[in-house]
Structure formats: structure tokens, C-alpha cells
C-alpha positions as CSV (number, residue, x, y, z in Angstrom):
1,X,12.1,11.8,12.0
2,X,8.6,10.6,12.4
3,X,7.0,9.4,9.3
4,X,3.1,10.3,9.2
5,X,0.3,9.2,5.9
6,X,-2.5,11.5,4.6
7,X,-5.6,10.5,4.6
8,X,-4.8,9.1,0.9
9,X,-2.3,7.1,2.0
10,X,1.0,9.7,0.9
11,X,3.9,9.8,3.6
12,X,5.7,12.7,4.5
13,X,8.0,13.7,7.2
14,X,8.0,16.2,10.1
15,X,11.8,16.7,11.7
16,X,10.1,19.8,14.1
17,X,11.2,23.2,11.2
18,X,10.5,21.3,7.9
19,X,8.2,19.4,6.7
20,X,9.4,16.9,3.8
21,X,6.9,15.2,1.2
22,X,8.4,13.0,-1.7
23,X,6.5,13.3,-4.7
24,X,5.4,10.4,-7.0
25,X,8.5,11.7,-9.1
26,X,10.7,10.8,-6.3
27,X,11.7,14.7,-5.6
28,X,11.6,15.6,-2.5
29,X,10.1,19.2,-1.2
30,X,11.0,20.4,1.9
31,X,8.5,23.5,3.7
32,X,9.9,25.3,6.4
33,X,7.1,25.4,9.3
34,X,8.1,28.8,10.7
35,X,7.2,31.4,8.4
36,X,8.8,34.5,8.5
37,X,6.3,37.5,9.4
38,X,7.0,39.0,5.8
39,X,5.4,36.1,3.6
40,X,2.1,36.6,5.9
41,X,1.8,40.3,5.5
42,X,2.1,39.9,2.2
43,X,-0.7,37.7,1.8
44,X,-3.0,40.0,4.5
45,X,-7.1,40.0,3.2
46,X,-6.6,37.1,0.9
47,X,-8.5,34.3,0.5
48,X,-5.9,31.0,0.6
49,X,-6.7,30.0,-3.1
50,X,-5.4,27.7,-5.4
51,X,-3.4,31.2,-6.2
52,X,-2.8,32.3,-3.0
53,X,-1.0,28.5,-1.9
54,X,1.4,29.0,-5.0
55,X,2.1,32.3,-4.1
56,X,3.1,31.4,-0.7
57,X,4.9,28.1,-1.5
58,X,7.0,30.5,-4.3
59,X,8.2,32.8,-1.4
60,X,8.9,30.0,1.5
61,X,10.5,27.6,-1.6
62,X,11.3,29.3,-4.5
63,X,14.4,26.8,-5.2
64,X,11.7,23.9,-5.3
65,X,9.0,25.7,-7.7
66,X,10.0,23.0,-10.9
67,X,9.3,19.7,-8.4
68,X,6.1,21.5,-7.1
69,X,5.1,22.3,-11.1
70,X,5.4,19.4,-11.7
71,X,3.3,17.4,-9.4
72,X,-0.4,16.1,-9.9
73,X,-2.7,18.4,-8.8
74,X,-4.1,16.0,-6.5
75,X,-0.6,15.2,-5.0
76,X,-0.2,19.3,-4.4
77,X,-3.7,20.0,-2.8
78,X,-2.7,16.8,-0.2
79,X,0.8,18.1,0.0
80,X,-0.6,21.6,1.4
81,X,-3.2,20.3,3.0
82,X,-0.3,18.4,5.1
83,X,1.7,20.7,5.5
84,X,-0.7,23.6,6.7
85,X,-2.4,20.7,8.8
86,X,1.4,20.7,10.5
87,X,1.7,24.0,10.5
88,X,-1.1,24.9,12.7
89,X,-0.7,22.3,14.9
90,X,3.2,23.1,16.0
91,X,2.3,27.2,16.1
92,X,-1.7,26.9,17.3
93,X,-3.0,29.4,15.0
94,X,-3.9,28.9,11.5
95,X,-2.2,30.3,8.4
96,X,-3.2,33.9,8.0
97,X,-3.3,34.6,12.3
């Protein structure tokens, strides 16, 4: 598996359907990056939000929800920033499309 850096530095991993980030905690959070067509319907007309990303990240993850809670707010928004980043650029479209 490829290991790639944010722009602040954080590594994560890509293995081609999950994309892994290791928090500061040392757990590790893994995001599938093929999402079934149920979690986007869900979301349809709304804006992706600080309450929207939890919302999502509780239906792809839901085992992982305490590791995400408690991360540094800072360490989330480059976590999802990552992982949509990955996201779009294995399916071409961007979340919400």
C-alpha cells in the first residue's frame, strides 16, 4: 500500500477500496472508497457540512464513530479532506454526483 502526506504533513494509506488514516491516538480508521448508492441518496440537496461529513462517516463507519469522536478537530477536517480528495480521484466525480 502506498503511503501518501496531507498537505500538513499526516500520512494515510490508500490499498485501492479503503482508505486508512492513523490518528494522533494511534487508532486507526479505515473509509471504504466505494459508497453504496444508499448513503448518497440519503444525503441528496445537502450541503457537505461539518453535519453532513458526520452524518456520512456514521453510515459508511459506524463501528469507528468513538476513534473519529475523539479526534482533534483539525486532524478530522484533514482526515475528510483526504479521503474525499481520494475519493474523487479513483471514481471522477465528486461526492454528491
Amino acid at each position: 500500500m502506498p503511503t501518501k502526506t496531507t498537505k500538513s504533513a499526516q500520512k494515510y494509506q490508500v490499498d485501492g477500496k479503503a482508505f486508512i488514516w492513523t490518528t494522533e491516538d494511534g487508532d486507526t480508521i479505515t473509509i471504504p472508497l466505494r459508497i453504496k448508492l444508499k448513503v448518497i441518496r440519503g444525503m441528496a440537496g445537502r450541503e457537505l457540512d461539518a453535519d453532513a461529513m458526520f452524518d456520512m462517516l456514521d453510515k459508511l463507519v459506524p463501528d469507528q464513530s468513538d476513534a473519529i469522536d475523539e479526534m482533534d478537530l483539525n486532524d478530522f477536517q484533514a482526515m475528510f479532506s483526504a479521503w474525499q480528495s481520494e475519493y474523487e480521484s479513483l471514481s471522477g466525480a465528486t461526492l454528491g454526483e
